[in-house]
Structure formats: C-alpha cells, structure tokens
KEKE-3310 file (N, C-alpha, C; in steps of 0.2 Angstrom, whole numbers, plus 5000, padded with zeros to 4 digits):
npx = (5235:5219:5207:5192:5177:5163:5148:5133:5115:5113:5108:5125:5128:5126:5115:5112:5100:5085:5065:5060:5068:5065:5050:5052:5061:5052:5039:5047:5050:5038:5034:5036:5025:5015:5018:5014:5001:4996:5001:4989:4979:4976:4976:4966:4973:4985:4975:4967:4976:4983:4970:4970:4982:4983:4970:4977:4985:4980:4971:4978:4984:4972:4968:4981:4981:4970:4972:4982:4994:5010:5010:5016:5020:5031:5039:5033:5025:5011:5010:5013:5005:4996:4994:4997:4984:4979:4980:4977:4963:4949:4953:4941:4938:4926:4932:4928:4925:4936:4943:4938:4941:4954:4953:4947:4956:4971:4967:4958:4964:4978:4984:4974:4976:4989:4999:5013:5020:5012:5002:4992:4984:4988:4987:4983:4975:4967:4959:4953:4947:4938:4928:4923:4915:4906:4902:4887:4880:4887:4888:4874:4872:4879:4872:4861:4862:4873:4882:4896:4905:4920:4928:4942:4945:4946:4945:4933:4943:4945:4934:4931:4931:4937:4953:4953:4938:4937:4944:4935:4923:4926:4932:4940:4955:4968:4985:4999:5010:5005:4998:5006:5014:5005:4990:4974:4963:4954:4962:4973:4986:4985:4991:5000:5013:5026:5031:5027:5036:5048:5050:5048:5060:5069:5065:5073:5085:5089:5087:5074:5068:5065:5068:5057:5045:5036:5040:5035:5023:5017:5024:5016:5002:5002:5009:4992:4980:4986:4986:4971:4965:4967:4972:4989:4999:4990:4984:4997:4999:4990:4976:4980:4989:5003:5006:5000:5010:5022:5023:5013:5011:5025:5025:5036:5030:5018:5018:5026:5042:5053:5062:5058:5046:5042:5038:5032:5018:5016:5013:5000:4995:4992:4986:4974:4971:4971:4958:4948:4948:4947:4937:4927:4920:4932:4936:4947:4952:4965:4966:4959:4965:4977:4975:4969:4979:4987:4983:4987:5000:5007:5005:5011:5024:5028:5029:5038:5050:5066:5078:5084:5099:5108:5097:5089:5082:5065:5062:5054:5050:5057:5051:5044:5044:5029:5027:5024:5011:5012:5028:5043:5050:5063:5061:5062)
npy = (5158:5157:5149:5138:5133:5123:5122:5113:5108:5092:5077:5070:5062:5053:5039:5041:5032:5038:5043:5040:5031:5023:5019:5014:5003:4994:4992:4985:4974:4969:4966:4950:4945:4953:4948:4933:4935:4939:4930:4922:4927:4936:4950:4957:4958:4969:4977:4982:4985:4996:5005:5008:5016:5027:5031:5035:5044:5054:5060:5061:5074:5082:5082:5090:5100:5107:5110:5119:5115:5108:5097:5079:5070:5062:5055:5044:5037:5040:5029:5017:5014:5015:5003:4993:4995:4988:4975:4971:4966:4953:4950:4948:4960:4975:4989:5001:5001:4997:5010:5018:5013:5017:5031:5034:5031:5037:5049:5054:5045:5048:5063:5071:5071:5078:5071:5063:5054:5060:5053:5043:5029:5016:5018:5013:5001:5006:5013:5000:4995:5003:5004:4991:4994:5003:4995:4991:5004:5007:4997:5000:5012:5010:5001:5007:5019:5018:5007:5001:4992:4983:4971:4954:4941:4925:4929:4923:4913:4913:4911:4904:4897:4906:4900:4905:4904:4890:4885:4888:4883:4869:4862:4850:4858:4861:4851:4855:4858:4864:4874:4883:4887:4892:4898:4901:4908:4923:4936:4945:4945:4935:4926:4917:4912:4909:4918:4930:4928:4930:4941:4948:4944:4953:4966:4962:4963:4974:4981:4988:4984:4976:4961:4961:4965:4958:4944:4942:4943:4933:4921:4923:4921:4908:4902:4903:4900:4887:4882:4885:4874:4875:4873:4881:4883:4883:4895:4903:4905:4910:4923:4935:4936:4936:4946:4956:4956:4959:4970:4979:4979:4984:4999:5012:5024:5024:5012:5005:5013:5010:4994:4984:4990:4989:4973:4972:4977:4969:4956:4960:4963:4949:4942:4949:4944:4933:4931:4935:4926:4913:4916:4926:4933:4926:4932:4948:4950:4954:4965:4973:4971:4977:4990:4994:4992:5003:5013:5012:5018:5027:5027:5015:5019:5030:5020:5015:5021:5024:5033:5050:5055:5057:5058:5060:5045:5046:5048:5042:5056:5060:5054:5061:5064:5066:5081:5075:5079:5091:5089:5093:5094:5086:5081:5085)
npz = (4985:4977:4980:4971:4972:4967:4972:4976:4976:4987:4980:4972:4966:4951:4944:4931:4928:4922:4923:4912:4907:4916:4914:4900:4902:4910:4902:4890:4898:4898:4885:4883:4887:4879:4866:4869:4869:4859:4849:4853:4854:4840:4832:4843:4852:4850:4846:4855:4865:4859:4858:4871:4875:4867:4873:4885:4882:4875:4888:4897:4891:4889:4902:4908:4902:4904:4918:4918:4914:4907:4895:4898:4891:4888:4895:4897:4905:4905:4892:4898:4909:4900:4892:4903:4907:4898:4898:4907:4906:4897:4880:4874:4878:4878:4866:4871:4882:4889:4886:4893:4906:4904:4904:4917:4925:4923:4920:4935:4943:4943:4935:4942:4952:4955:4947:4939:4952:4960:4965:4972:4972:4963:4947:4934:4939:4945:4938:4932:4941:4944:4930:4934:4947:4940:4929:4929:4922:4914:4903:4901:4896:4885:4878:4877:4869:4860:4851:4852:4845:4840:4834:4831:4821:4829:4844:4849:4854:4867:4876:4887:4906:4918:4925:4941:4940:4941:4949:4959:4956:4954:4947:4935:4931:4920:4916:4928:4919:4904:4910:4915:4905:4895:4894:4890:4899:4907:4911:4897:4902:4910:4902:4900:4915:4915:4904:4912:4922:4916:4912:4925:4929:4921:4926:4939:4933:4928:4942:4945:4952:4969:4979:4990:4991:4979:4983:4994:4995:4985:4995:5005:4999:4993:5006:5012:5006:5005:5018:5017:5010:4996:4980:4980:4969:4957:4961:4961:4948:4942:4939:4938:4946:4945:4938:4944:4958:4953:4945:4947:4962:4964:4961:4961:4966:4973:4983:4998:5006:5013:5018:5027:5026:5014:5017:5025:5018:5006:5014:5020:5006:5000:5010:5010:4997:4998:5006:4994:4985:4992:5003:4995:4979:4967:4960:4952:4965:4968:4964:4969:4982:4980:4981:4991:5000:4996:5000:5015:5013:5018:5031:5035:5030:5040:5053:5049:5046:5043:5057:5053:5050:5063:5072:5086:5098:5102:5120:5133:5146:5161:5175:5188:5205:5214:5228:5243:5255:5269:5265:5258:5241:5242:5254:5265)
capx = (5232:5212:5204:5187:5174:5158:5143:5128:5113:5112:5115:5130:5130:5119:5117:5113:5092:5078:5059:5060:5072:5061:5046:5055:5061:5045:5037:5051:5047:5031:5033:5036:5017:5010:5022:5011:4993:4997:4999:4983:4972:4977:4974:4962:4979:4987:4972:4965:4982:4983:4966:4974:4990:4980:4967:4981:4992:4978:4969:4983:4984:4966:4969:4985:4979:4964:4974:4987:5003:5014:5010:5024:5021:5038:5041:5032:5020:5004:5010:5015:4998:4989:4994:4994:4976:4976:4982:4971:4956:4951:4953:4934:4933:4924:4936:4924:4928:4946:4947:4937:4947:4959:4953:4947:4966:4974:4963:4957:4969:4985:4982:4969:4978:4995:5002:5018:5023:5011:4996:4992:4983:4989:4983:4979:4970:4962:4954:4950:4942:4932:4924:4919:4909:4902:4902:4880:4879:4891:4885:4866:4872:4881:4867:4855:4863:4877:4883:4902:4910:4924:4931:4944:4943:4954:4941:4933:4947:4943:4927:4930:4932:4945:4957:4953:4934:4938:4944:4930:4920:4928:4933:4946:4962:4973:4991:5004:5016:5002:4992:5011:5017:5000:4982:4969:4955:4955:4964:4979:4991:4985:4991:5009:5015:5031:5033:5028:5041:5055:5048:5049:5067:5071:5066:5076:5090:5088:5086:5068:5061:5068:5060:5053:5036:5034:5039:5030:5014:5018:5024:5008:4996:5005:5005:4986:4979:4987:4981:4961:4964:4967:4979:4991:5003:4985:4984:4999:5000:4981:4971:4984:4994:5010:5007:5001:5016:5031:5021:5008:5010:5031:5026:5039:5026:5012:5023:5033:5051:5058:5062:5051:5037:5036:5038:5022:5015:5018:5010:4995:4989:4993:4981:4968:4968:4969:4954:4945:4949:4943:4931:4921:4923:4939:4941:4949:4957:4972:4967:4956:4971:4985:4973:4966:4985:4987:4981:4991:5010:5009:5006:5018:5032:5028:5030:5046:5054:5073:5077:5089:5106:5111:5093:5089:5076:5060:5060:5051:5050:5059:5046:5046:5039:5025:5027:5018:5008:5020:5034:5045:5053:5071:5060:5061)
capy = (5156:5158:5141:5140:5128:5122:5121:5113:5103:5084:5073:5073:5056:5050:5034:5037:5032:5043:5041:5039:5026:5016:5017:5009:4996:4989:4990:4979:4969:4967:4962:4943:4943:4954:4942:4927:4936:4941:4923:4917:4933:4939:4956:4959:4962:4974:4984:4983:4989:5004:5009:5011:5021:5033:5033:5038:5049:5060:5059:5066:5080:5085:5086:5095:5108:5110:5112:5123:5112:5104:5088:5076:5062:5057:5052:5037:5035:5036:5025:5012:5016:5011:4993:4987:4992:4985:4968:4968:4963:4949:4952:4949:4967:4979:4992:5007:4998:4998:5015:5020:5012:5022:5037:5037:5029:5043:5057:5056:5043:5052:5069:5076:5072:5082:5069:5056:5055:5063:5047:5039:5022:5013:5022:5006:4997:5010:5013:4993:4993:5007:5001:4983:4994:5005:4991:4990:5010:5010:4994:5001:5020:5008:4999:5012:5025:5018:5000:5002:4985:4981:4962:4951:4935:4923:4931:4917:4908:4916:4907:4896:4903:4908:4900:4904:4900:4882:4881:4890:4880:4863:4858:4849:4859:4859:4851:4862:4859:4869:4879:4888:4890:4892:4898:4908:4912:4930:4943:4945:4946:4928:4919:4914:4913:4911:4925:4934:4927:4931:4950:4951:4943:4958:4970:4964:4963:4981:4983:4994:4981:4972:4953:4961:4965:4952:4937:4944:4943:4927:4917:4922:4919:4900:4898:4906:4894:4878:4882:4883:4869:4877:4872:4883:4883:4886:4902:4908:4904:4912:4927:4942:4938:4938:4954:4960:4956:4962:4974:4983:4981:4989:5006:5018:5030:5019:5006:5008:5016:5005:4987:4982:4993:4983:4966:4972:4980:4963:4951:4963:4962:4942:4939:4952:4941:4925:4930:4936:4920:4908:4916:4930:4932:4925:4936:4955:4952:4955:4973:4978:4971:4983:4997:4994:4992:5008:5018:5013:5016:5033:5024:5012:5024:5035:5018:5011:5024:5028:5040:5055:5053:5061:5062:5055:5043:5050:5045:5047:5060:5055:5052:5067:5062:5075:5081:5073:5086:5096:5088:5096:5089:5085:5072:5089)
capz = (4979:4975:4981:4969:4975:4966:4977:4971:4981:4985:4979:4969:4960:4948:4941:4922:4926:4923:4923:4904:4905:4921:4910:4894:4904:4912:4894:4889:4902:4896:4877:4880:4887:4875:4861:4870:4870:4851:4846:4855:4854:4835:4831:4846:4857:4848:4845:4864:4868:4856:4862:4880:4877:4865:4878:4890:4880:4876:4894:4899:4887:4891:4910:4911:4897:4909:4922:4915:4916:4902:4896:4900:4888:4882:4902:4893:4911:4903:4888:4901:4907:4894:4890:4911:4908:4892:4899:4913:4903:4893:4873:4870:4882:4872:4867:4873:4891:4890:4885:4901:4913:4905:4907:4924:4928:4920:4924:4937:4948:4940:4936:4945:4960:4954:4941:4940:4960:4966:4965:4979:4970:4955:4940:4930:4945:4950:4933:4932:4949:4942:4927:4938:4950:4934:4925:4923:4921:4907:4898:4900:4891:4878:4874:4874:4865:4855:4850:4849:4843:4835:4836:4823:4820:4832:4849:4852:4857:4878:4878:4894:4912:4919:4930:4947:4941:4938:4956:4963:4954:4956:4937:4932:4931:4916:4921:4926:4914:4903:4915:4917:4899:4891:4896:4887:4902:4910:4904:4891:4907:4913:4897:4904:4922:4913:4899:4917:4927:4912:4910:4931:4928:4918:4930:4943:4931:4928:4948:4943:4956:4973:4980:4994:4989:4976:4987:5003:4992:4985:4999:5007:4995:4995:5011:5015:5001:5005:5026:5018:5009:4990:4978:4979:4965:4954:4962:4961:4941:4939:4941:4936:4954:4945:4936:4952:4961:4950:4939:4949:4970:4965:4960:4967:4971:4978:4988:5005:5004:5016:5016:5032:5028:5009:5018:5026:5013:5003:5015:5021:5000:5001:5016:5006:4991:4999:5012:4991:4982:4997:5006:4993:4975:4966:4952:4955:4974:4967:4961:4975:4989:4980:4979:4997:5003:4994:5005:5021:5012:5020:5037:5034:5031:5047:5058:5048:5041:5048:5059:5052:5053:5072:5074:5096:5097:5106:5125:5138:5150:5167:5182:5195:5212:5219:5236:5247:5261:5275:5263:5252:5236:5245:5259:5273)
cpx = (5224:5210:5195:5183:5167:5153:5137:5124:5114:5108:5118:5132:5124:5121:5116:5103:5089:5072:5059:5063:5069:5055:5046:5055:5056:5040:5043:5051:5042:5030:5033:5027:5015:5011:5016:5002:4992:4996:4991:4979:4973:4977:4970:4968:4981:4980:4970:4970:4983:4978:4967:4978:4988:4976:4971:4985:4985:4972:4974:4985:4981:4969:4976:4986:4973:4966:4982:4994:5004:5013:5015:5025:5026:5042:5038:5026:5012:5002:5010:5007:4994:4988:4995:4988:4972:4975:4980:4964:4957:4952:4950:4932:4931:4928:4934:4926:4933:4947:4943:4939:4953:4960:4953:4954:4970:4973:4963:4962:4978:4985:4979:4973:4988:5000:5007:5020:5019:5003:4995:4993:4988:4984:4979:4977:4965:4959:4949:4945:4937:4926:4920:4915:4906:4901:4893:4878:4881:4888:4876:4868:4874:4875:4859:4856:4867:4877:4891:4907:4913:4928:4936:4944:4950:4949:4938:4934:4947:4935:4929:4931:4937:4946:4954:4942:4933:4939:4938:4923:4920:4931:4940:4951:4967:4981:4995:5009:5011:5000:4999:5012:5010:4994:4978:4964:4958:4958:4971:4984:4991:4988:4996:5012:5023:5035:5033:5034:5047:5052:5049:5057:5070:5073:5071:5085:5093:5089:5082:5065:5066:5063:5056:5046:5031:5034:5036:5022:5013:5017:5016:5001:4996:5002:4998:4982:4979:4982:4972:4961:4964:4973:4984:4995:4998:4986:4989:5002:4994:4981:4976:4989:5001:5012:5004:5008:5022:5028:5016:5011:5019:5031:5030:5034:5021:5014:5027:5040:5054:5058:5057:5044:5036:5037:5031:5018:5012:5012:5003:4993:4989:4987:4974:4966:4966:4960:4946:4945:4947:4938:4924:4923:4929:4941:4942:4953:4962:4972:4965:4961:4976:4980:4970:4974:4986:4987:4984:4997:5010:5007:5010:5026:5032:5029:5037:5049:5062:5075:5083:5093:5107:5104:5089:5083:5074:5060:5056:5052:5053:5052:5046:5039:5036:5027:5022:5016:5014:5027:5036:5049:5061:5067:5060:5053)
cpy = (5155:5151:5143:5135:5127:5121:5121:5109:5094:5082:5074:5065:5053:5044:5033:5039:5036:5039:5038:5032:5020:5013:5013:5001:4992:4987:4986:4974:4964:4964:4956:4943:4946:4949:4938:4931:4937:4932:4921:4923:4936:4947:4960:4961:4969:4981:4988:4987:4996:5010:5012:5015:5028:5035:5038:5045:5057:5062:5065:5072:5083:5088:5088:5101:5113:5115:5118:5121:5111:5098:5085:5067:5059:5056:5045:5036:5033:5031:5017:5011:5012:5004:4991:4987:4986:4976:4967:4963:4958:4951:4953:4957:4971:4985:5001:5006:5001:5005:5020:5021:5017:5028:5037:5035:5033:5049:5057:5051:5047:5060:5074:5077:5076:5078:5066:5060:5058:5056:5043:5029:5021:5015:5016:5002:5003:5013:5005:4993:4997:5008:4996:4988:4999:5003:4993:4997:5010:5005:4996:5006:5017:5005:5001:5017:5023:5009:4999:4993:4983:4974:4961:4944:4932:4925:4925:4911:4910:4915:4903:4899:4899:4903:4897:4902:4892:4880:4882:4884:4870:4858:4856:4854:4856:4854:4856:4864:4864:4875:4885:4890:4893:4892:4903:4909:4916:4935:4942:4943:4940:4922:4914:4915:4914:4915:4931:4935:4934:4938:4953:4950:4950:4965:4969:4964:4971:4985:4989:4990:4979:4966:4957:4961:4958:4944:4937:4941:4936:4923:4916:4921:4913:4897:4898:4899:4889:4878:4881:4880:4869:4872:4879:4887:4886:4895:4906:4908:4908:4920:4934:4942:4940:4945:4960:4961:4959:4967:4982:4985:4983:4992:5008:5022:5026:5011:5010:5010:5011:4997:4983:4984:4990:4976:4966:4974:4973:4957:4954:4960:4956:4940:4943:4947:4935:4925:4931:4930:4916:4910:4922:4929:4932:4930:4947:4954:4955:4963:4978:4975:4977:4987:4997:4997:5001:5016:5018:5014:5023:5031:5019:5013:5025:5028:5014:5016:5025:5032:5043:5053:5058:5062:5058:5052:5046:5044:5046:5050:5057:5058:5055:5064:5069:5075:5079:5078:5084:5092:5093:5089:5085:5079:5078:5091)
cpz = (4980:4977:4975:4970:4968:4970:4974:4977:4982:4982:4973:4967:4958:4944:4934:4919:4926:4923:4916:4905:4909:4917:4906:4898:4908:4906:4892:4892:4901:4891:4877:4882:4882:4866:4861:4867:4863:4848:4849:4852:4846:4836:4838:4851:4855:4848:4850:4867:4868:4858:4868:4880:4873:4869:4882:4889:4879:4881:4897:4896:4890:4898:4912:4906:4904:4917:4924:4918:4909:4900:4893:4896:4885:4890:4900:4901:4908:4895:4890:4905:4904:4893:4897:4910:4903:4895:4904:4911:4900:4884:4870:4873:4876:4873:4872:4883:4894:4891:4890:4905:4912:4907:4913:4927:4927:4922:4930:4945:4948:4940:4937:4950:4960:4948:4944:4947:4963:4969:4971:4980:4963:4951:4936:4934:4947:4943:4931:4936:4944:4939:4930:4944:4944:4929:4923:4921:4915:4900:4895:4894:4886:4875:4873:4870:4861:4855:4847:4850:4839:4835:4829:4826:4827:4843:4850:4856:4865:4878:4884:4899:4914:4926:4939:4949:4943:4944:4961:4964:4954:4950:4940:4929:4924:4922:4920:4923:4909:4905:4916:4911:4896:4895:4895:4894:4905:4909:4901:4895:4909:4909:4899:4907:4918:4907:4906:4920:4922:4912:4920:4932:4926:4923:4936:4940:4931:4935:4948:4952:4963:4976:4988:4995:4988:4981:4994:5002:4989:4991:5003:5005:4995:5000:5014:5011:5004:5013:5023:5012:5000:4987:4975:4972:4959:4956:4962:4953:4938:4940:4940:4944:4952:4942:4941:4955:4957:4947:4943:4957:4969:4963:4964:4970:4977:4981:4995:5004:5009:5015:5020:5031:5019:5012:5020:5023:5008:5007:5016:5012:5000:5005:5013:5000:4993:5003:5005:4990:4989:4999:5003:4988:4972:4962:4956:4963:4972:4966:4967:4982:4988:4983:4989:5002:5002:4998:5013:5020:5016:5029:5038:5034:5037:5051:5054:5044:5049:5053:5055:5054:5060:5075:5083:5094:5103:5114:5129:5144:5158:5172:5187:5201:5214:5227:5239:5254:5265:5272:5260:5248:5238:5250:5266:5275)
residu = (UNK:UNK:UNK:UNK:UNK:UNK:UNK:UNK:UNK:UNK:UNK:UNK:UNK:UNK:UNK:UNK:UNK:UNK:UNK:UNK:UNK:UNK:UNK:UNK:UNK:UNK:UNK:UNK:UNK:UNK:UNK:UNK:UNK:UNK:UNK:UNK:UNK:UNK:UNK:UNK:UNK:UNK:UNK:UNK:UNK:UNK:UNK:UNK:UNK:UNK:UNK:UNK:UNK:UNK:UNK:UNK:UNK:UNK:UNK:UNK:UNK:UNK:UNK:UNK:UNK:UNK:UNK:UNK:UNK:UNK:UNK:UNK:UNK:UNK:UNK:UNK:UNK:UNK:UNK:UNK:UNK:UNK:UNK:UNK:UNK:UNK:UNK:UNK:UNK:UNK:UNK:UNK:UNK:UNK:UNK:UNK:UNK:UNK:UNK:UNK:UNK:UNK:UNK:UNK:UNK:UNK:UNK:UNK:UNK:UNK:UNK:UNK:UNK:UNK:UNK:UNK:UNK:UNK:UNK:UNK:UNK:UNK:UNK:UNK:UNK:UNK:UNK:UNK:UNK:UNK:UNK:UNK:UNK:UNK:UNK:UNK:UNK:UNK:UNK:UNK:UNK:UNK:UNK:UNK:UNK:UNK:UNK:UNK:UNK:UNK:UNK:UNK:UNK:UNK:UNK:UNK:UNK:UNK:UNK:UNK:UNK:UNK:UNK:UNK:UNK:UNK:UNK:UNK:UNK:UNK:UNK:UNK:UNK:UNK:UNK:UNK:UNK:UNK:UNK:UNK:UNK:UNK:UNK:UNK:UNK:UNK:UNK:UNK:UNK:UNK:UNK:UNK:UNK:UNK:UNK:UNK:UNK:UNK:UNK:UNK:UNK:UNK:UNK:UNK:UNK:UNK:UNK:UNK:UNK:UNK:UNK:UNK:UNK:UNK:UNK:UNK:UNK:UNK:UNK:UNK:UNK:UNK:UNK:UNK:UNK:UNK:UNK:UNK:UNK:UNK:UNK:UNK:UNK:UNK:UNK:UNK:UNK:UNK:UNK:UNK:UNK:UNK:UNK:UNK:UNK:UNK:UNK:UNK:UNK:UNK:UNK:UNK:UNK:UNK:UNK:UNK:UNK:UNK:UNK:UNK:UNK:UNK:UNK:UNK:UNK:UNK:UNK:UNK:UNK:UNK:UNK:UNK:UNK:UNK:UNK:UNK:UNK:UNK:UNK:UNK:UNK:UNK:UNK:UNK:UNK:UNK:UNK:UNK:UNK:UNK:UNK:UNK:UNK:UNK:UNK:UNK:UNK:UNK:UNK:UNK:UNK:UNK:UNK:UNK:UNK:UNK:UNK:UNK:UNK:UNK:UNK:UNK:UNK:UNK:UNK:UNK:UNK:UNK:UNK:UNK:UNK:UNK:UNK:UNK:UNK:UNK:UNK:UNK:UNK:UNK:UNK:UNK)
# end
C-alpha cells in the first residue's frame, strides 16, 4: 500500500494570531485612555490623533513606493503608530509637530530601515525624541514661514505643569486618590494611571505582552526613587512610565526574546529613568531609557539567548604542557 506524506516547513501549529490581530489589540487596549483624554481634552484628542495615523498611513505609502515595495497598511502598524505618538504629546501640541514626529517615526525609524521587524528603535519614541531635539529649528521655520494652528475650545484645560514638574519643583501634589484616576498635565497618555493599568490588563489577557519587562521597569523605578529620597508611587502614576512600560519598552521587535535578557532589558531602562527624573531633566526619561536600551536588545540576546537543542557548550581547550629542554613530551 502507497504511504503518502505531507511535508511542509516548521512550524506546524499555529495559534489563530497575526500582526493584524496584535495590532487591533493594543488599539483596544488603548481606547479607555483615549475615552479619558476625550472627556478632558474635547475635540483636540481626536483630532491630534487622526493627524498621526494619516500622518502614518500615508508616510508609509511614500516610503515604500519610493522604495519599490507594497505598502502594508491593513497590518494596522503604522495606524497604531500614529496615536502612541499622538498620546505622547500634550493636546495643546501643535498639530504640525505631531505630525513630524510621525513622519520621522514612520519613515525614517520604520521604513527606511526595512519596515515592520526589521526596526531596531521604537517607531513612536523615536519620532518623539526627535522633534524635542529639533524642536527650536522647527518652531523657527513655523514661525517664519507659516503659522499653522488649529485649536477647539476645552485646550486650556492643560495649562498647569505636569506631574513630574510639581515634584521637581516642590509643589503640593494632588492626593492619590486623584492623581491616579484623573490628571490633565503632560501628555494625553498621563491622564489616568488607571484607564493605563485596565488597557495593560487587556494585553496580558490577550498574552500580546508578559510582566517581565513591565515590572523589571517599575520595580525599579520604585525602588530607585524611594533610595534618593522621591516619592515613589508619584513617579510611577506620572510622566508616560506606565505607557512606557506596557506600551512602548514590549515591542516584539525592539525588546529581548528571552525572559532574563527582558528582566535586564527592563531594569537597565528603570535605573535610566530614575538616574533622568532625579538627577537631570524629569520630563522624556522615559523615552530616551527605551530608545537608549534599544540599542543593546541585540547584545542582550547574544549573551542570554539559549543554546540549540543538542548544541555542546563551548569549553576550553584542555592545557598541553611544553616540553621542557633535552625532554620529550612523555618525561624521557
């Protein structure tokens, strides 16, 4: 009797997810904070947002027409994209900003450098940063050659400074029954540690995410803080750390593959932010630690990655004694 086989490569189960479907789900993740920033911010959320994901959507058209690929936007990447940057900023940002940060995060962090997986940084941190160092070139070109502002009523309401000024600075501190459900200063993302939390809940429901990162980068921000004499618990409700941690420092692509090399991946950006927020400017650490870490995942791997199944660990050479003169190697 004929045996007939199927032969195909590994692997040979799948579980259902795609990119498409990881995407979705971190935008849903997202919706109770953009809910919250919608109440506070009116109309200037939603629009900041849309600016970003058109920004995004057609960023990415350009640069892989330019570069003669397919543009891949129903993987939803550079939709999701658009509103991390959007919620990076405050709501008073001028839309011309926003939609900067996008490009350069899209373009030329994404792809120029070969496009989804092949990135090194975080796409929407690595447009953020980028704006805040060509921040005074860009407002000068705006304000010499054009005047692009668009505002709605309801803007005003992020007049006060943010968060991790207040500590810098010494103010009185809302309490934390507030300061967690509710707080307009710095960007859209900072309004509510806990719409955060419930949208990081989500992700690990979905298992998009695991605690290794997240809580490596917490714990140690905690404990870094409390040791130089801050108050913790502020810092880790303030300054984008929780959409850092769940949102941003667990990209697949730009994250460690193993579980020891995100535990270190995780405290290395913790001890970056805490060493920003106490001892140089508070605001950004958060963005410039991922994007710093960023760069060592591919060092990280190389010293904690697994070995191969059957594959020997490397040892060293065994110790040959020289011959010592009129000897030989036997001792005659």
């Amino acid at each position: 009797m004929e045996n007939k086989f199927m032969l195909s490569s590994s692997p040979h189960l799948h579980s259902g997810d795609n990119v498409r479907r990881a995407m979705l789900d971190v935008i849903i993740a997202l919706v109770p904070i953009m809910l919250v920033a919608l109440y506070y911010f009116k109309l200037n959320t939603p629009f900041l947002i849309l600016v970003c994901v058109v920004t995004a959507i057609l960023t990415e058209i350009i640069f892989r027409h330019l570069m003669g690929k397919k543009p891949q936007i129903q993987d939803g990447s550079a939709i999701l994209t658009g509103i991390l940057v959007a919620l990076c900023f405050s709501a008073a940002t001028p839309w011309w900003l926003a939609a900067s940060a996008t490009f350069i995060g899209v373009g030329f962090a994404k792809e120029l450098v070969g496009g989804l997986g092949c990135n090194r940084f975080n796409p929407a941190l690595f447009g953020r940063v980028a704006v805040i160092l060509l921040a005074p070139w860009l407002t000068y070109l705006n304000n010499e050659f054009f005047f692009w502002r668009i505002s709605f009523p309801g803007i005003d309401s992020v007049a006060q400074a943010t968060p991790l000024g207040m500590l810098q600075m010494g103010q009185p501190l809302p309490n934390m029954g507030t300061f967690f459900f509710a707080n307009q200063g710095g960007g859209m993302a900072e309004t509510s540690a806990f719409f955060l939390l419930l949208g990081a809940a989500y992700l690990f429901y979905r298992k998009l995410i695991t605690w290794h990162i997240p809580v490596s980068i917490l714990a140690t921000v905690f404990i870094g803080t409390a040791i130089m004499g801050e108050h913790p618990l502020y810092h880790l409700f303030s300054g984008g750390l929780l959409l850092g941690a769940f949102f941003m420092a667990t990209d697949w692509v730009t994250s460690p593959i193993t579980k020891k090399g995100q535990i270190i991946f995780g405290i290395c950006i913790g001890i970056i932010i805490v060493i920003f927020r106490t001892l140089l400017a508070p605001t950004e650490g958060v963005a410039f630690a991922i994007l710093i870490m960023n760069g060592f995942v591919p060092t990280i791997d190389r010293y904690t990655r697994r070995p191969a199944f059957g594959e020997a660990k490397k040892t060293m050479p065994a110790q040959t004694s020289l011959p010592v003169a009129g000897k030989s190697l036997a001792g005659n």
